[in-house]
C-alpha positions, 0 to 999 in steps of 0.5 A: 817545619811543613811535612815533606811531600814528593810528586811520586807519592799524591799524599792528597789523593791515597799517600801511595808511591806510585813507580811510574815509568816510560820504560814500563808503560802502562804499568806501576808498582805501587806501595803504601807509605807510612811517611816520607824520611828524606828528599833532596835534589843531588847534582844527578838526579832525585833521591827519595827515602820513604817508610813503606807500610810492607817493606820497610824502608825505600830507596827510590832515584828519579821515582824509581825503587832502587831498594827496600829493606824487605827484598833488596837481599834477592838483586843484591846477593845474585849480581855480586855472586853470580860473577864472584862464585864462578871465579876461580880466585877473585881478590880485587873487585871494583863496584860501579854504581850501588852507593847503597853498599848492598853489593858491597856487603855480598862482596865481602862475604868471599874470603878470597876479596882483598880489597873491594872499590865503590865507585859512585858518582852521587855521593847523596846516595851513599851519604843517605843510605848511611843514615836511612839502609845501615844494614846494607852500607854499614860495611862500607867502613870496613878496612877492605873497602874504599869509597871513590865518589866520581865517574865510573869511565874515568875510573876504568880508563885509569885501571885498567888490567887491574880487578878480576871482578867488576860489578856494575849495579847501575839504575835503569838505561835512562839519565845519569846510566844511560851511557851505562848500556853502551858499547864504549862502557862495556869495553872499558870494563873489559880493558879494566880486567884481569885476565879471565876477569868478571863482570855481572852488570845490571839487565833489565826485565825479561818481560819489558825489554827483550829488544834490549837485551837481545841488543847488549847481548849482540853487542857484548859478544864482540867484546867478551868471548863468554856472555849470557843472561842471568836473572832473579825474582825480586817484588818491588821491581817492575814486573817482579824480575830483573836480569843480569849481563854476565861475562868472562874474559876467559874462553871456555869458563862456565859462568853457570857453575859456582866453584864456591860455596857461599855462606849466609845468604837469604837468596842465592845458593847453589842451585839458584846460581845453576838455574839463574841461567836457564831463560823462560821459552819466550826469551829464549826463542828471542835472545837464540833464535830471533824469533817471537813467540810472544801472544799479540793482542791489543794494538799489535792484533788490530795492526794484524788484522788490519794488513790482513784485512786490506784496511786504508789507511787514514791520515789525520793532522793534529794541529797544537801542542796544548795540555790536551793534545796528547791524550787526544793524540793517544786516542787516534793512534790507537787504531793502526789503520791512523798515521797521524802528524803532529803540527805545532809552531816549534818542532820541537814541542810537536816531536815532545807531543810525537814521542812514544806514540806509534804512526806518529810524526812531528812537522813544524807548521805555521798557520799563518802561512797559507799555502803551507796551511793548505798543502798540509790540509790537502795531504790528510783525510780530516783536520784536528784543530786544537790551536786558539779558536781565531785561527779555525776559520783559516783552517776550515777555509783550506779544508774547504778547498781540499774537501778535509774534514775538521774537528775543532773544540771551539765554539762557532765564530761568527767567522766559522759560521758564514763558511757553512755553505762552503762546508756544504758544497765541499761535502765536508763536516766540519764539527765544533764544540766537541771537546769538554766544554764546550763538547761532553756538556752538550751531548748530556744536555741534548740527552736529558732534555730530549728524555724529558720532553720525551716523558711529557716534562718541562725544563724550568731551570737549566744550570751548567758549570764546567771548570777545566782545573789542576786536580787538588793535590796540585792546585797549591798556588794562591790562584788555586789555578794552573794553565792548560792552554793559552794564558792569554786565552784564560785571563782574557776570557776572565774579561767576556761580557756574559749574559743569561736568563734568570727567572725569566729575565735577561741579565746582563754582566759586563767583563770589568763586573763578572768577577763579582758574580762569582759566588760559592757553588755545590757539587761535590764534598771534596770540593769549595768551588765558586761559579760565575756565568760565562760568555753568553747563555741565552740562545742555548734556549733555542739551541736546546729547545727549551722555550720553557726554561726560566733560568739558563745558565751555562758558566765556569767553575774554579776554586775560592778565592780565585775571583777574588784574586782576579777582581783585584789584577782587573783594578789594578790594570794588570789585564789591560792589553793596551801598548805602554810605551814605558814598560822596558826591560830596564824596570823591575816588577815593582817599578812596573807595579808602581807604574800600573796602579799609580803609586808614588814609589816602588817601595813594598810598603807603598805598592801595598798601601795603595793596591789597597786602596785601590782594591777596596778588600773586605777584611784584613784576612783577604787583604793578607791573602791577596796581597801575599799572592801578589808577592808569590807571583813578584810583584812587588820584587826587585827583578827585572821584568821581561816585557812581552808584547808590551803591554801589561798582559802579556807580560804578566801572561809571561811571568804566570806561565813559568809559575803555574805550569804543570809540573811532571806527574801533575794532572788536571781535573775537569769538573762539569754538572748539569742541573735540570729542575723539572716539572713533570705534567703532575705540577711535581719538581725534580732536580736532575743531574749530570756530573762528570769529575774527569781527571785528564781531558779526553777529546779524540771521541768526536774526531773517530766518529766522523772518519768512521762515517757516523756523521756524515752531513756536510756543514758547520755543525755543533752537537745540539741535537740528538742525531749528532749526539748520540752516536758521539756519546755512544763512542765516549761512553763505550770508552767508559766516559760520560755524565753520572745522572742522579736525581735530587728530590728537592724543589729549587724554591728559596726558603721564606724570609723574616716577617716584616710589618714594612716599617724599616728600620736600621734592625730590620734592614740589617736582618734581610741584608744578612738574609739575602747574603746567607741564601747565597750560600744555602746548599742545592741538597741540604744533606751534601753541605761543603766539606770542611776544609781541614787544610784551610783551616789549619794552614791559619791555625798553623801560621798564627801559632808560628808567625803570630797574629797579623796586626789587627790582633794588637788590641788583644794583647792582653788576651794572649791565654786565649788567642792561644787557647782558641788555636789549641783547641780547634787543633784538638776539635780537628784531631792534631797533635801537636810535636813535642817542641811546640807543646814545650813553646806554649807551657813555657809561654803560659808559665810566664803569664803565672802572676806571683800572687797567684793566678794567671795575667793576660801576658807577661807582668799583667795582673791575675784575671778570672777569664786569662787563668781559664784560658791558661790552664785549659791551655796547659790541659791540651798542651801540657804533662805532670813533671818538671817544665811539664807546666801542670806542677807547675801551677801554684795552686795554693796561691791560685786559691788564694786568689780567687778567695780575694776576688769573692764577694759575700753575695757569692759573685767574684770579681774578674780581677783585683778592684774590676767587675762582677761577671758570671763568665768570670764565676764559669771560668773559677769554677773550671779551674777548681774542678781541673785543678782539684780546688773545690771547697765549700767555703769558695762555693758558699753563695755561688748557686744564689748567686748564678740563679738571680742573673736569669732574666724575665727571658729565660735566659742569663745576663752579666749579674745581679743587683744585691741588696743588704739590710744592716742589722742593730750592730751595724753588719750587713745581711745579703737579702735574698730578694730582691736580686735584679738581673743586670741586662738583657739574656745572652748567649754567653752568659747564658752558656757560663751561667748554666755550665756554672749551675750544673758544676754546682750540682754535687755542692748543693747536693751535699751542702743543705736540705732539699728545701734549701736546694729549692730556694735556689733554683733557675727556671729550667722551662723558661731557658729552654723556651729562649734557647729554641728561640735563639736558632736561626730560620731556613733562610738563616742556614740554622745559625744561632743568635746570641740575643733576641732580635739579632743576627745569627752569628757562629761563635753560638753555635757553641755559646748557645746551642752546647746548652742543650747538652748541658740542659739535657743533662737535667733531664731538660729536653733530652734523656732521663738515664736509668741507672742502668744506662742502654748502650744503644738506642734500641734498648732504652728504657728512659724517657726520650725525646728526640731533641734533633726535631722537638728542641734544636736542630743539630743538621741545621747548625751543622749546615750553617757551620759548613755553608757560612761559617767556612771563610774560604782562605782559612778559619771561620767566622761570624758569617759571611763576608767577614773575615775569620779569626781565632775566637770564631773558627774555635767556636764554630769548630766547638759548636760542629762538635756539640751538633754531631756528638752527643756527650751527656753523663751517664749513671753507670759511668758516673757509679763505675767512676765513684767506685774507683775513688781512691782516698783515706776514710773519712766522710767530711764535708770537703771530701765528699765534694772533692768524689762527688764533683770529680765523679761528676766531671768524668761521668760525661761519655760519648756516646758513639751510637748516637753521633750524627755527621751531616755530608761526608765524613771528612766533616766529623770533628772530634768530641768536646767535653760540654762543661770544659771545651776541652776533649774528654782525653785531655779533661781525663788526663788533668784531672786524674793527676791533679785528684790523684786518681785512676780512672778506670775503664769504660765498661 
């Protein structure tokens, strides 16, 4: 089951609840959640459970405290006591509201109460608080209570004269208790009372709504003839206080004056009741005299001073409703001296824009219609234009007849353009580009070009990418996408030819090819976006004043997998505009599909079959996700379609808007960077930048500084020069927005490809493909690589593990163990633990792969084989326990060991399987295994190191396996030959990484088992390996990736089979560190030999580099590189090999001795024994050593620890083997 979620509480952004609300503006209680317990839509409004970290559990309806553990006794104890304690015998008490049983555990503290009624019209709230507050409706089963669900005014009007109090704990005046502060209410509640009856309702804030209590006081004065206010402190409501409405029907009765005592309170007592009804002077002043003593400031002190002052007011016309227009709006009614109109086509969406905001007034206005146009135009002093951009020249035209100034957002139309001398003689600015972007980008650009020509530079490279999108907790669709403005308007858009400068030279794209341009762009850790170059960038040169520049390219930013997305509605025609007589409302969407894209039938699988051939995708992995976007958007489904403008756009325009909408709470975010490569007179390079990440789009700025006269010269105009930017950019900056500019110190210079001696070939052909793919996704700044995208890639895990693997993974069905162990184990790189229920799911799983004769098979029936049974019980270490069904006991070890007995060959190789091949990888994983498992003996290692060293090749590195020779003796026996044992193959990564994992497991057997001599006459070529290895990592222009074979191409899956050799080696003290005995705990106490193996051997940013840039697929998963598709084998490993470049894990000596002091065993010095210590002693030696981690970029990037031998975490290696030997492991030191 997904983690639930709640718009209230952003768990991307920070995980707090945030009470945000129209009746408290400008202020939110915020608290910090622990989880989410329960969320449900009831048939009145939104309930929401959460564990807070501070006060415990919350209540919280339509995103409003109602209650936490921590301080609901203060509100519960004083509304209920308050009435109750006053009244000289109350035996009947009625609750209105308060599902949450708090109010009725007060009640029932007063003896006198015989009989309590709940009346609550959401039974959700009672039913959850059961589960989630027991403490406060635990009472509510008590005899003396009755529980009505239903309509409180039904309920009065039904029994009346019958309770002497009545207690209304209501939510605040909006939704379902919004009639709950009405005349009407308050008068059945008076009908309903005895004579000289009680009622305490709920009343507010005495710092938020004064007009409204002042209001239920007036009101409630001609109902009961004693009414007062009364209130209590209580945090975790809005400004720390809320207040009570308290009445009597009786003349003369002293409300302020308990008549009883009441026992175990937390809050209220006697003298708290008496000085409850003693208000601050403020609200006094105002509830008793009318009179407001309050400090003016803000808005309310310029109002003031403005009427003092003799301020003329101005009038301004908004013109839209867009995503933008509110906080454009709420910007320009800031100043009092602004009455501003709201226009939209519909009123109502100009009085939803209008609500809330002072001087302000909605009208309804078509554009279309000129004379309405132009008497609008002509009653205000300046035009804000934020309606599509083919309508701005009608509008300017109006405001040249009533000499209006007009701001629009837009860029200059040819049409807006030829109205410049009309604009001029009018006397009127009328200022373009002036929202975002364009807008903000120009102001930025003006000013860091002006600087730099100002200090004798040059602008070689100018890039500029703005991407208006929903901010990331809200971009969960599969277009990553949501509309602030025009549908239409955007997917249109996605069609524009574009044209730019690159090196000097004019590109050229048109509409139906722009999306392929789209290609992955830095900016920021936090975020994977693509860029691709929009509308036409090549006058900005002059626009700019950048003859100079070689490169200029202005374009848009949107998240992976959106061009994508969009390339495939392109060839299927879903963006043609073009009239189709056939598209009615008597279709469904797949029948539309089946007509769009030609299809035989409207069956899913048709559709599907075709729109891929069609599409053309590059992987499975991305046909899956588009076509199951696709699905998500319905078009494949059986509902009718609602054709608009019959066409296909429109259509899909209509469908799109009702699915990528912002949703209350959502916000967008606007990303915009500037880069600027300069070259300074000294022939030195800079790369500049201006980045602006803006959560909500301001755009009033512009608009002020015209009426306020800072622009002043008539004509059409757009901010490319400085006399018109900077004063705007004062203004915004002064709001405490703008550009952050930094300065990168690299030069934009593509990294030297391979040598080639010109002789193509299908090798050297591959190598600069590959080159040239990889450069697409080389980082701006090498030490800000991508974030890993943790979501994205457990999202792939998750469904494998719960879904399966998509078709394509059938010819791996007898590798069931390692599709498993692959997902587990990067779920323990990415640090997730898995809930109980599905650990059980995958011990029972593995346990069914168990063969009889021991071992494990690739599935369920399969024969035993080395490399399953690996997969197996490195599984079991991640996911299982000691116990029964706990899967560790209940691997047959005997049986096991038996089995790899059987498989051994006398030159000490082993087959993978009964009858199969010899295979060094199956040697690795054997020895795994009997090292977790404790089955380590000196008969199963006999032969194995001779064995290991003969596959080393003339390379350095290891193959397969080795030829052996025997000689037969006089009696005919065969003798192994210790030469000549020719290596079998060519070296390779994998090998090579089983091959020496393999001899370093060997180490406490060759130590024990014979003379140095002995140890000599089988030994590898440690020089030699390493000179292949550091031949195996990639160049700049590879990203650093690793190889597996010479002259071939990088690929990630090394990143782990090839580079954890270097840990491995260094454990030797081959190209790393030589320990002491006496191991440093930090680096500035060593006393070893060290060599710094980042630059001298392998460089660990580099893989890093590759890992993050190219091994990320964008939908999920890594991979190879770029452009496959990722799978389970390559996200593990590339996640493994992300590990081994930031940790350094080595075995320590002061560990391995503490380790070996702990043994815990019978006396006794044999042979067996001491392998048994010594290799678990070994084995458990590896530590971490924090000070030396290194994470390139942020630190979203860090992964956990891997064991290098195991692939396991060392937590899980620790785990297993501490059982399986029988033994503690003590402590670090």
């Amino acid at each position: 089951m997904s983690p639930l979620s709640h718009p209230s509480i952003p768990s991307r952004v920070d995980g707090w609840f945030r009470e945000i609300s129209s009746q408290w503006p400008g202020q939110a209680m915020t608290l910090k959640v622990n989880k989410i317990l329960h969320i449900e839509k009831s048939l009145y409004q939104d309930v929401l459970v959460f564990e807070s970290e501070t006060y415990g559990n919350v209540l919280a309806l339509d995103g409003v405290i109602q209650c936490t553990e921590r301080d609901e006794f203060s509100y519960q104890e004083m509304i209920a006591h308050l009435p109750l304690a006053s009244h000289p015998n109350p035996k009947k008490v009625l609750v209105i509201g308060g599902g949450d049983g708090g109010v009725v555990r007060e009640v029932l503290k007063h003896d006198t109460v015989e009989e309590v009624v709940l009346c609550d019209i959401d039974e959700a709230v009672v039913r959850v608080s059961k589960v989630y507050l027991p403490h406060m409706s635990s009472l509510l089963e008590s005899p003396r209570v009755r529980v009505f669900i239903g309509d409180g005014f039904k309920f009065l009007a039904e029994n009346q004269s019958t309770y002497d109090v009545i207690i209304t704990d209501s939510s605040d005046p909006v939704g379902p208790a919004e009639s709950l502060f009405q005349k009407p209410y308050f008068q059945l509640l008076h009908d309903a009372l005895t004579p000289g009856g009680h009622i305490s309702t709920q009343a507010e804030c005495l710092w938020l709504h004064l007009p409204l209590i002042s209001q239920l006081r007036n009101m409630i004065h001609e109902i009961f003839p004693v009414s007062t206010y009364a209130y209590t402190t209580i945090p975790t409501y809005p400004s720390g206080q809320i207040g009570f409405i308290v009445c009597s029907k009786e003349k003369g009765r002293a409300l302020d004056e308990p008549i009883r005592k009441v026992k175990d309170t937390r809050y209220y007592n006697e003298q708290v009741h008496r000085v409850a009804f003693v208000l601050p002077e403020f609200a006094r002043v105002i509830l008793e005299e009318g009179r407001d003593i309050r400090p003016v400031f803000g808005r309310d002190a310029l109002e003031v001073q403005a009427k003092a002052e003799g301020k003329k007011t101005r009038k301004i016309l908004l013109l839209g409703s867009g995503f933008v227009a509110r906080p454009c709006a709420e910007y320009v009614v800031r100043d009092p001296s602004n009455e501003l109109t709201i226009a939209c086509r519909t009123l109502n969406s100009a009085k939803a824009l209008a609500e809330g905001l002072p001087n302000a007034t909605a009208i309804s206005l078509d554009v279309n219609s000129t004379a309405t146009l132009e008497a609008q135009v002509a009653a205000h002093n300046l035009v804000i234009s934020l309606i599509p951009y083919t309508y701005h020249a009608a509008v300017i035209k109006a405001a040249i007849k009533s000499k209006t100034h007009v701001v629009t957002t837009s860029y200059v139309s040819p049409a807006m353009r030829e109205l410049d001398e009309g604009a001029k003689a009018a006397g009127i600015v009328v200022m373009n580009e002036i929202g975002l972007d364009p807008g903000i980008d120009h102001l930025y650009a003006v000013k860091t070009i002006s600087e730099v020509h100002e200090k004798g530079g040059k602008i070689k490279q100018f890039l500029s990418y703005c991407g208006g999108l929903p901010a990331p907790e809200c971009s969960g669709n599969p277009l990553g996408y949501k509309f602030s403005w025009s549908s239409r308007g955007v997917l249109l858009a996605l069609l524009n030819s574009a044209s730019y400068l690159s090196e000097g030279k004019q590109l050229d794209i048109t509409g139906s090819d722009l999306m392929e341009y789209a290609k992955p762009y830095f900016i920021s850790p936090a975020f994977a976006f693509v860029a691709y170059p929009n509308r036409d960038s090549v006058p900005f040169r002059e626009f700019y004043n950048i003859p100079e520049a070689e490169t200029i390219v202005r374009g848009t930013l949107r998240y992976q997998g959106f061009p994508e997305f969009i390339k495939a509605l392109v060839d299927l025609g879903f963006l043609d505009a073009t009239e189709k007589e056939w598209l009615t409302e008597n279709l469904t969407w797949a029948e539309v599909t089946q007509k769009a894209i030609g299809a035989n039938d409207a069956s899913e699988s048709t559709l599907v079959s075709h729109l891929k051939s069609v599409c053309k995708f590059p992987n499975e992995s991305e046909s899956t996700r588009i076509v199951s976007g696709f699905r998500w958007i319905g078009l494949f489904s059986s509902e009718k379609v609602v054709p608009r403008g019959k066409n296909l756009l429109d259509t899909l325009c209509a469908r799109l808007e009702g699915l990528m909408k912002y949703e209350q709470g959502e916000r967008d975010l606007v990303m915009l960077q500037h880069k600027f490569v300069v070259e300074w007179a000294d022939g030195t390079e800079q790369t500049l930048t201006s980045t602006l990440e803006q959560y909500g789009s301001p755009c009033g700025h512009s608009a002020m500084a015209l009426t306020d006269g800072v622009i002043n010269t008539p004509g059409v105009h757009a901010p490319y020069t400085k006399d018109i930017c900077e004063p705007i950019r004062a203004i915004l900056e002064s709001e405490g927005l703008g550009l952050v500019e930094r300065v990168l110190l690299l030069a934009m210079i593509d990294p030297p490809r391979s040598a080639n001696d010109q002789y193509r070939t299908e090798t050297s052909d591959l190598q600069a493909e590959t080159e040239s793919i990889l450069l697409k996704h080389l980082p701006l700044d090498p030490e800000s690589p991508p974030p890993l995208q943790r979501q994205q890639h457990l999202q792939l895990l998750v469904r494998a593990l719960v879904q399966g693997f998509p078709s394509r993974y059938i010819s791996q069905d007898a590798s069931q163990p390692w599709l498993l162990y692959w997902t587990t184990q990067s779920f323990s790189v990415l640090g997730v633990v898995f809930d109980p229920e599905s650990k059980q799911r995958a011990i029972d799983k593995i346990l069914a792969w168990q063969h009889p004769k021991g071992g494990f098979g690739g599935g369920p029936g399969h024969a035993a084989h080395l490399l399953p049974t690996y997969a197996s019980v490195c599984t079991l270490a991640i996911v299982g326990r000691p116990g029964p069904g706990g899967g560790w006991d209940q691997i047959d070890r005997e049986k096991l060991y038996t089995f790899f007995m059987s498989l051994k060959q006398p030159d000490g190789s082993f087959l993978v399987s009964e009858h199969a091949e010899v295979d060094v990888r199956g040697t690795y994983c054997l020895l795994v295994v009997a090292y977790l498992l404790d089955l380590l003996t000196p008969e199963l290692l006999q032969g194995v190191p001779g064995f290991i060293a003969s596959c080393q090749t003339y390379e350095g590195g290891f193959c397969s396996a080795s030829q052996s020779y025997y000689a037969a003796d006089l009696e005919g026996l065969e003798t192994l030959l210790d030469d000549p044992r020719p290596p079998l193959g060519e070296a390779h990564g994998g090998y090579t990484f089983c091959a020496l994992a393999s001899w370093i497991m060997l180490q406490p057997y060759l130590g024990l088992s014979g003379s140095q001599s002995q140890r000599l006459s089988t030994s590898i070529d440690y020089r030699r390996l390493l000179r292949w290895l550091m031949q195996m990592q990639g160049s700049e222009i590879e990203l650093g990736g690793f190889r597996g074979r010479t002259n071939k191409l990088v690929d990630g899956c090394y990143s782990w089979w090839v580079a954890g050799c270097f840990a491995l080696l260094a454990s030797q003290g081959v190209g790393g560190k030589v320990h002491d005995v006496a191991t440093p705990a930090s680096p500035s106490s060593h006393t070893g030999e060290w060599v710094d193996v980042d630059e001298a051997l392998w460089n660990k940013s580099a893989l890093q580099r590759y890992i993050l840039c190219a091994g990320q697929h964008p939908a999920g998963g890594l991979r190879d590189k770029p452009p496959k598709g990722s799978d389970a084998y390559h996200t593990l490993y590339c996640l493994a090999g992300l590990s081994i470049a930031q940790h350094s894990v080595s075995p320590l000596p002061d560990r391995r001795a503490q380790v070996d002091e702990a043994w815990q065993a019978s006396a006794g010095a044999s042979l067996p024994l001491m392998l048994r210590r010594a290799s678990f002693a070994d084995a458990l030696a590896w530590t971490e050593e924090e000070w030396a981690t290194h994470v390139l970029g942020d630190s979203v990037n860090r992964v956990n620890a891997t064991h290098p031998l195991f692939n396991l975490t060392i937590t899980h290696t620790h785990a297993m083997m501490s059982h399986f030997y029988k033994q503690t492991i003590p402590k670090r030191k």
